[in-house]
Biopython code that builds the backbone (N, CA, C, O; Angstrom):
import numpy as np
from Bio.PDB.StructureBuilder import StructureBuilder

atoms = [
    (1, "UNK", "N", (60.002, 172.945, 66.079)),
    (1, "UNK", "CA", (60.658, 172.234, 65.024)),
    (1, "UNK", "C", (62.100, 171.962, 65.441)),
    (1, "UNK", "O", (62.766, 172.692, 66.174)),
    (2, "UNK", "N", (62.479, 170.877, 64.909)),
    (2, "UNK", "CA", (64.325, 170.272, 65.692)),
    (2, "UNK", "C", (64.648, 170.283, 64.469)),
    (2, "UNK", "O", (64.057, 170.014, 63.423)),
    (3, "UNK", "N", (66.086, 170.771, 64.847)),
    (3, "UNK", "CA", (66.715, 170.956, 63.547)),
    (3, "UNK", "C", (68.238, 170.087, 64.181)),
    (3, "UNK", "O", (68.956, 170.203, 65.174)),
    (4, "UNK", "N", (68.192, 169.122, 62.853)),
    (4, "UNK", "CA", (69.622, 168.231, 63.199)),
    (4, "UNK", "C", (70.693, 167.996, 63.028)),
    (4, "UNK", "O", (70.857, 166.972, 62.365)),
    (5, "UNK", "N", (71.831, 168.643, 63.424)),
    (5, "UNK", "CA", (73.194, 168.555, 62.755)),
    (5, "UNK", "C", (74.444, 167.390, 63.342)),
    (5, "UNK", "O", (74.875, 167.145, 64.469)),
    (6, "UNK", "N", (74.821, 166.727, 61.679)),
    (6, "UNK", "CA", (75.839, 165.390, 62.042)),
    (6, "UNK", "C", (76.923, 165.992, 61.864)),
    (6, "UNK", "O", (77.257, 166.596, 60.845)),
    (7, "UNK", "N", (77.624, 165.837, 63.005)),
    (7, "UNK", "CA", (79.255, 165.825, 62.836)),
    (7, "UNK", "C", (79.862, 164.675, 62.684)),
    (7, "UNK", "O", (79.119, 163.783, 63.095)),
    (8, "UNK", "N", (80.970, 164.223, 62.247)),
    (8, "UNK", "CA", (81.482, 162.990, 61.586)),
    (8, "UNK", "C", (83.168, 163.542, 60.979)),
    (8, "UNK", "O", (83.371, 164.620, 60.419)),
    (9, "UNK", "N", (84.041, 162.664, 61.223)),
    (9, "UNK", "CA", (85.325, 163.124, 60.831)),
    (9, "UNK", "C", (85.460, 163.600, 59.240)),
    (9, "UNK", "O", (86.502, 163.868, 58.642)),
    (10, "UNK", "N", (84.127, 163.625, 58.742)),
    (10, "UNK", "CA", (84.421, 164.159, 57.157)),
    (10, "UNK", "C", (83.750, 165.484, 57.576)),
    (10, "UNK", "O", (84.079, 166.460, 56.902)),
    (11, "UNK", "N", (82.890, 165.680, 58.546)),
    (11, "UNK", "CA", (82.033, 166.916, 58.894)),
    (11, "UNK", "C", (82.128, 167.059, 60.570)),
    (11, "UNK", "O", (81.451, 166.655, 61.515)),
    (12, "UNK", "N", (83.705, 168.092, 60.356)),
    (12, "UNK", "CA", (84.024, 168.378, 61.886)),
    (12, "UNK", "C", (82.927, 169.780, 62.287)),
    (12, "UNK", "O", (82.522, 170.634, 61.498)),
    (13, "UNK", "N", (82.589, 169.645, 63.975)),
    (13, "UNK", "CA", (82.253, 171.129, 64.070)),
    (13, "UNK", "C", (83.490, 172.135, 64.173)),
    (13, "UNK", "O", (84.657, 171.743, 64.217)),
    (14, "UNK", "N", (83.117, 173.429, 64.206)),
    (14, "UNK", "CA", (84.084, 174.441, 64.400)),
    (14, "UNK", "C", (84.144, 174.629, 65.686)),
    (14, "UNK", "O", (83.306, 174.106, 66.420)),
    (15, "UNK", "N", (85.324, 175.548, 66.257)),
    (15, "UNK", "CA", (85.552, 175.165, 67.110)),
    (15, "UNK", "C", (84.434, 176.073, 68.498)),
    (15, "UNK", "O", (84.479, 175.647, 69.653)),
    (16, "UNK", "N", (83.821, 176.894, 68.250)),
    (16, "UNK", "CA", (82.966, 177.263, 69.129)),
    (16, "UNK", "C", (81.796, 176.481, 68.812)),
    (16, "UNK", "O", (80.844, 176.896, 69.472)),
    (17, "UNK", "N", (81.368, 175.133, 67.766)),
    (17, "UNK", "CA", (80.352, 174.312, 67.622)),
    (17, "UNK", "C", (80.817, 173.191, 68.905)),
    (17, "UNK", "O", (80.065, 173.146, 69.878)),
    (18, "UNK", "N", (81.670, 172.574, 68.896)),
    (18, "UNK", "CA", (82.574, 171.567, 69.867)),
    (18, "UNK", "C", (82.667, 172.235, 71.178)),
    (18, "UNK", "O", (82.479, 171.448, 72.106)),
    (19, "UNK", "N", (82.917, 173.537, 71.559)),
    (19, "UNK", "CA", (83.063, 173.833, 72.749)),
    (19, "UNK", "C", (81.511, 174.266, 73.406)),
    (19, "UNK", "O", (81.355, 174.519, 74.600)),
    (20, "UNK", "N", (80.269, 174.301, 72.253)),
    (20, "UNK", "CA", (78.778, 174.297, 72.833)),
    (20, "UNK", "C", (78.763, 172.840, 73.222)),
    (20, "UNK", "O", (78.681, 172.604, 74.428)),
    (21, "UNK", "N", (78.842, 171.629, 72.216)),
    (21, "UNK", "CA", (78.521, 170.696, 72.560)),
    (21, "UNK", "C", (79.413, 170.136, 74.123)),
    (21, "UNK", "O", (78.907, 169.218, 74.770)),
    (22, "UNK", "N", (80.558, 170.701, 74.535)),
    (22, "UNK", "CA", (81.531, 170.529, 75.490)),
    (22, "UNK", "C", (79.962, 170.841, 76.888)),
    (22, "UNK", "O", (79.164, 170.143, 77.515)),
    (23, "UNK", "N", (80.314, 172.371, 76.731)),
    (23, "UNK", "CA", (79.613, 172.945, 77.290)),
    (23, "UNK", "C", (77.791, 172.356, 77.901)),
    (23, "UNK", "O", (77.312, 172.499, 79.026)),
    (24, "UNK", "N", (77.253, 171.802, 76.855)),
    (24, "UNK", "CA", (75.964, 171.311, 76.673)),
    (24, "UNK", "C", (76.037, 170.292, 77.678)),
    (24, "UNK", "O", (75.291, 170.361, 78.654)),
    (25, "UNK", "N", (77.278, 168.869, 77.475)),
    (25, "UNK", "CA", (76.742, 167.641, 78.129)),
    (25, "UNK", "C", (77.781, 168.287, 79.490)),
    (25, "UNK", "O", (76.997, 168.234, 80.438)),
    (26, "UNK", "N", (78.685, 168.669, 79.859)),
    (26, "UNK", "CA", (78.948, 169.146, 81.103)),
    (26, "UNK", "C", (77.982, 169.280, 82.191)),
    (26, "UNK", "O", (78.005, 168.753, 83.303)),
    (27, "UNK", "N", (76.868, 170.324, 81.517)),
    (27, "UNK", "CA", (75.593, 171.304, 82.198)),
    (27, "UNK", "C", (74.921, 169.631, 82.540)),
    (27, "UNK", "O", (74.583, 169.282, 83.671)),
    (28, "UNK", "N", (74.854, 168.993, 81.655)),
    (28, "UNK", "CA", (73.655, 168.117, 81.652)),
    (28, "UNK", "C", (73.914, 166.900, 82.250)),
    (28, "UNK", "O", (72.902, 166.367, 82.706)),
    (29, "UNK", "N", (75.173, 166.155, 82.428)),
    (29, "UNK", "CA", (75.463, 164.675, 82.729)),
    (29, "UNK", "C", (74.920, 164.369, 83.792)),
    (29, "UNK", "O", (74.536, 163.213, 83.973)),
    (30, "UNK", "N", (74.739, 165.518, 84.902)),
    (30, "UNK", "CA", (73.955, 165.533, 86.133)),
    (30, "UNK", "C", (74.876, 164.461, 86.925)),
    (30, "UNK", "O", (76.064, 164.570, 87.227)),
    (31, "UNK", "N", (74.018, 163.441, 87.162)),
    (31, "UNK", "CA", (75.153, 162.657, 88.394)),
    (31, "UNK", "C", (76.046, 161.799, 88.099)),
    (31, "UNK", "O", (76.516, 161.153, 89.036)),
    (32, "UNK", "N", (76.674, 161.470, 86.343)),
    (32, "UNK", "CA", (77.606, 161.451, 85.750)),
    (32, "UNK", "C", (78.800, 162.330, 86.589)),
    (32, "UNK", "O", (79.445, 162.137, 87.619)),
    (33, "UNK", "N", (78.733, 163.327, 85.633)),
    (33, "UNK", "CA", (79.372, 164.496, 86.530)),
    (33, "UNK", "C", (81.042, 164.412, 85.841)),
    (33, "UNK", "O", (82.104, 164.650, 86.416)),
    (34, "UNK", "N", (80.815, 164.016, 84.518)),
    (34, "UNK", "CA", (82.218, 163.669, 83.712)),
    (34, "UNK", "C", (83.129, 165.033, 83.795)),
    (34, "UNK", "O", (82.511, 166.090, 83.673)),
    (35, "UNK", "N", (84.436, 165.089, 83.978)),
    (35, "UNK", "CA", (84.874, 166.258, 83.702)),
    (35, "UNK", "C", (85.224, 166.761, 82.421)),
    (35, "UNK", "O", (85.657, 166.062, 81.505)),
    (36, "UNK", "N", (85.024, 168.020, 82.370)),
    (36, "UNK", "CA", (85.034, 168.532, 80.672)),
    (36, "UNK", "C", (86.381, 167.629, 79.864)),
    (36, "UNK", "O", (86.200, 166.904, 78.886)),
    (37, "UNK", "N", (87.369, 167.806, 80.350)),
    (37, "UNK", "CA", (88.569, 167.124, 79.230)),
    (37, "UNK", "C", (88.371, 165.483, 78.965)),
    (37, "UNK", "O", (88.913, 164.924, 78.011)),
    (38, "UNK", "N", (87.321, 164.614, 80.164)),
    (38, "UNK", "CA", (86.871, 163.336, 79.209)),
    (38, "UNK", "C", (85.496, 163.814, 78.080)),
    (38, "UNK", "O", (85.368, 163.463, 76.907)),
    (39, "UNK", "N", (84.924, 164.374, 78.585)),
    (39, "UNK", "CA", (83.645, 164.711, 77.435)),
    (39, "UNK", "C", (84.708, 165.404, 75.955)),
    (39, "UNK", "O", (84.584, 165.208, 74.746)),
    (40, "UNK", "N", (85.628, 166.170, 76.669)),
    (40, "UNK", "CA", (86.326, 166.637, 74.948)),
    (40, "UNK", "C", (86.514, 165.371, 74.085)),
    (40, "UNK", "O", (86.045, 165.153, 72.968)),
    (41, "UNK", "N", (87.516, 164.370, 75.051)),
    (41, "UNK", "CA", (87.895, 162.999, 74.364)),
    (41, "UNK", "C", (87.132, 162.400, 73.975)),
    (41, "UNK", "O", (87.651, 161.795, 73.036)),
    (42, "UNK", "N", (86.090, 162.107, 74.067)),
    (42, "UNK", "CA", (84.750, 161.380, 74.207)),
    (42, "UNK", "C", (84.960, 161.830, 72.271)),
    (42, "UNK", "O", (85.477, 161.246, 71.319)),
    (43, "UNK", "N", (84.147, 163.322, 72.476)),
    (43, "UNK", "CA", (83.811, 163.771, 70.994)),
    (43, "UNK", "C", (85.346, 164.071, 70.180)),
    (43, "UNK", "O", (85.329, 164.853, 69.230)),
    (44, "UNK", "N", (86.509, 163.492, 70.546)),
    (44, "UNK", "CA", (87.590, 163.538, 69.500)),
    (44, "UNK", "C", (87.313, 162.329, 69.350)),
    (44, "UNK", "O", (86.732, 162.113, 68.286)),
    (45, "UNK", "N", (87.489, 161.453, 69.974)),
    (45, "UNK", "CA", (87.350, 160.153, 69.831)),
    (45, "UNK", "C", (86.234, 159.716, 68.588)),
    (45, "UNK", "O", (86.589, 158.921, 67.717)),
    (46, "UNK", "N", (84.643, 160.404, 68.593)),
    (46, "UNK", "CA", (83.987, 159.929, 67.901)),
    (46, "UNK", "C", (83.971, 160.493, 66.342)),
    (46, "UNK", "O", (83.542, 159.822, 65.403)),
    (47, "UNK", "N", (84.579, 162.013, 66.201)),
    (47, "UNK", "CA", (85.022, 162.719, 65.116)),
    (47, "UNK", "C", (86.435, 162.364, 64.625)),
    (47, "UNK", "O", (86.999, 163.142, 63.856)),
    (48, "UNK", "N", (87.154, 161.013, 65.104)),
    (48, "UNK", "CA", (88.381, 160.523, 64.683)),
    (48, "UNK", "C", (89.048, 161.457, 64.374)),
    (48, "UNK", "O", (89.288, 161.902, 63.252)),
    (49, "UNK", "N", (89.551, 161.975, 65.892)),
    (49, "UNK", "CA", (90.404, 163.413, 66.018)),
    (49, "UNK", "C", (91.841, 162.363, 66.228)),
    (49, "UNK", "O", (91.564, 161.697, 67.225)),
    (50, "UNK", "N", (92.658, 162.112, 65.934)),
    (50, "UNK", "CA", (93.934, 161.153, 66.678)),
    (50, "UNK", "C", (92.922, 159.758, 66.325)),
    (50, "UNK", "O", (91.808, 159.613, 65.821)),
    (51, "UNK", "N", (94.108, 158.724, 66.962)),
    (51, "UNK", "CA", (93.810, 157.306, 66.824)),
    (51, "UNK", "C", (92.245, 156.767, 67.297)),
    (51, "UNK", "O", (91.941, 156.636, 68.483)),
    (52, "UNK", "N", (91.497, 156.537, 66.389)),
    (52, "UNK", "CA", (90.545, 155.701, 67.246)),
    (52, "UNK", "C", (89.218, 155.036, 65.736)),
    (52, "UNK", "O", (89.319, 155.015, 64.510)),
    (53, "UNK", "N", (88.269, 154.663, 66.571)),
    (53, "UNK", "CA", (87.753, 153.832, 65.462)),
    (53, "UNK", "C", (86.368, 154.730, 65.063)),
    (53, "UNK", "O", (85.377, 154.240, 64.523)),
    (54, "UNK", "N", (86.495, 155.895, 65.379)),
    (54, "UNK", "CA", (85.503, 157.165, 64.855)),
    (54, "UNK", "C", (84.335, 157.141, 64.790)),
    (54, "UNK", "O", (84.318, 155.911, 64.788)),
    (55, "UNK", "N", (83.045, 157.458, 64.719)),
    (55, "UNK", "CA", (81.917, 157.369, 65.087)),
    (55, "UNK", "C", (80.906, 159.077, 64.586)),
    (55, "UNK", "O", (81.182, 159.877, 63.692)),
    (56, "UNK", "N", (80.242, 159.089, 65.160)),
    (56, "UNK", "CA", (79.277, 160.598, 64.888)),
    (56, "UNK", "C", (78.450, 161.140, 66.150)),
    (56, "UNK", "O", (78.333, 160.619, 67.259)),
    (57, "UNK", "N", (78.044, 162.041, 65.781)),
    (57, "UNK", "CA", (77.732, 162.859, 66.949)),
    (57, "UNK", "C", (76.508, 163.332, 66.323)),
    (57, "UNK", "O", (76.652, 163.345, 65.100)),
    (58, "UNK", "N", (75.038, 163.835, 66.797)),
    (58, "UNK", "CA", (74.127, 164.089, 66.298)),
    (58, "UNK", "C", (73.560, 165.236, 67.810)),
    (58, "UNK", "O", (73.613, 165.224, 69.040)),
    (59, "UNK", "N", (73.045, 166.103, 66.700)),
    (59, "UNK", "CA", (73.114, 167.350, 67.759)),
    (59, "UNK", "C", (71.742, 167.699, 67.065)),
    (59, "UNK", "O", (71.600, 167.874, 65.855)),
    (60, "UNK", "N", (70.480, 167.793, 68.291)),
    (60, "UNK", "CA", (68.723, 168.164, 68.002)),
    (60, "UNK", "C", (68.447, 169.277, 68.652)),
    (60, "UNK", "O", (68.429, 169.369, 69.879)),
    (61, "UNK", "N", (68.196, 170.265, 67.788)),
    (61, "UNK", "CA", (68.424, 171.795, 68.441)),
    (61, "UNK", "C", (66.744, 172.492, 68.035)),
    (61, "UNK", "O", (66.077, 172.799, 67.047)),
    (62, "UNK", "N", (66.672, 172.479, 69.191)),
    (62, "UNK", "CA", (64.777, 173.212, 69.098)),
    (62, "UNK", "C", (64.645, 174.812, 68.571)),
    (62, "UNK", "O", (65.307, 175.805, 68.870)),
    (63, "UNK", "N", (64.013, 174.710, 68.066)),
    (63, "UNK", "CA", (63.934, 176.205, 66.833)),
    (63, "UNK", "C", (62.594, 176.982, 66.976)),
    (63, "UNK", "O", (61.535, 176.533, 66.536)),
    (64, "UNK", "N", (62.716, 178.282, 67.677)),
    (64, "UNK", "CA", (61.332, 178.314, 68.011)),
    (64, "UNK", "C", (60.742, 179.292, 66.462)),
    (64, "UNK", "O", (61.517, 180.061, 65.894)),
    (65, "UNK", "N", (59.577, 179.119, 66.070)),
    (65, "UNK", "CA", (58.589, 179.404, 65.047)),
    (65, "UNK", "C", (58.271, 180.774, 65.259)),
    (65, "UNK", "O", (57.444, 181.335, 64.540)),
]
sb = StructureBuilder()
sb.init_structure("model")
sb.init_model(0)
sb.init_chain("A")
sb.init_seg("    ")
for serial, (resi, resn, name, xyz) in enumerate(atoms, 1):
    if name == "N":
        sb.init_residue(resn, " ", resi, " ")
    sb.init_atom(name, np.array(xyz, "f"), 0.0, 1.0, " ", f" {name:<3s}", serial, name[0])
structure = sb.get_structure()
């Protein structure tokens, strides 16, 4: 079962929620290979942390039964 959580500048994560998701696409970009402080910007940017035109983040987390 996936369980789905929206972050959105009215629904920030906390800050060890933001540093999993940091953590998560780091592990994963594979031959991306972004360095962590653009992936931070990335998700300030989309949680309209500072100037920008804000967006959401959707996080599918497998739940075992």
């Amino acid at each position: 079962m996936l369980k789905i959580k929206e972050y959105d500048e009215f629904k920030l994560p906390s800050a060890s929620e933001k540093e999993k998701l940091i953590d998560f696409l780091f592990n994963h970009l594979d031959e991306f290979g972004d360095p962590r402080a653009d992936i931070e910007k990335s998700i300030d940017f989309a949680l309209k942390i500072g100037p920008s035109f804000g967006g959401f983040i959707l996080e599918a987390i497998e739940e075992n039964q």
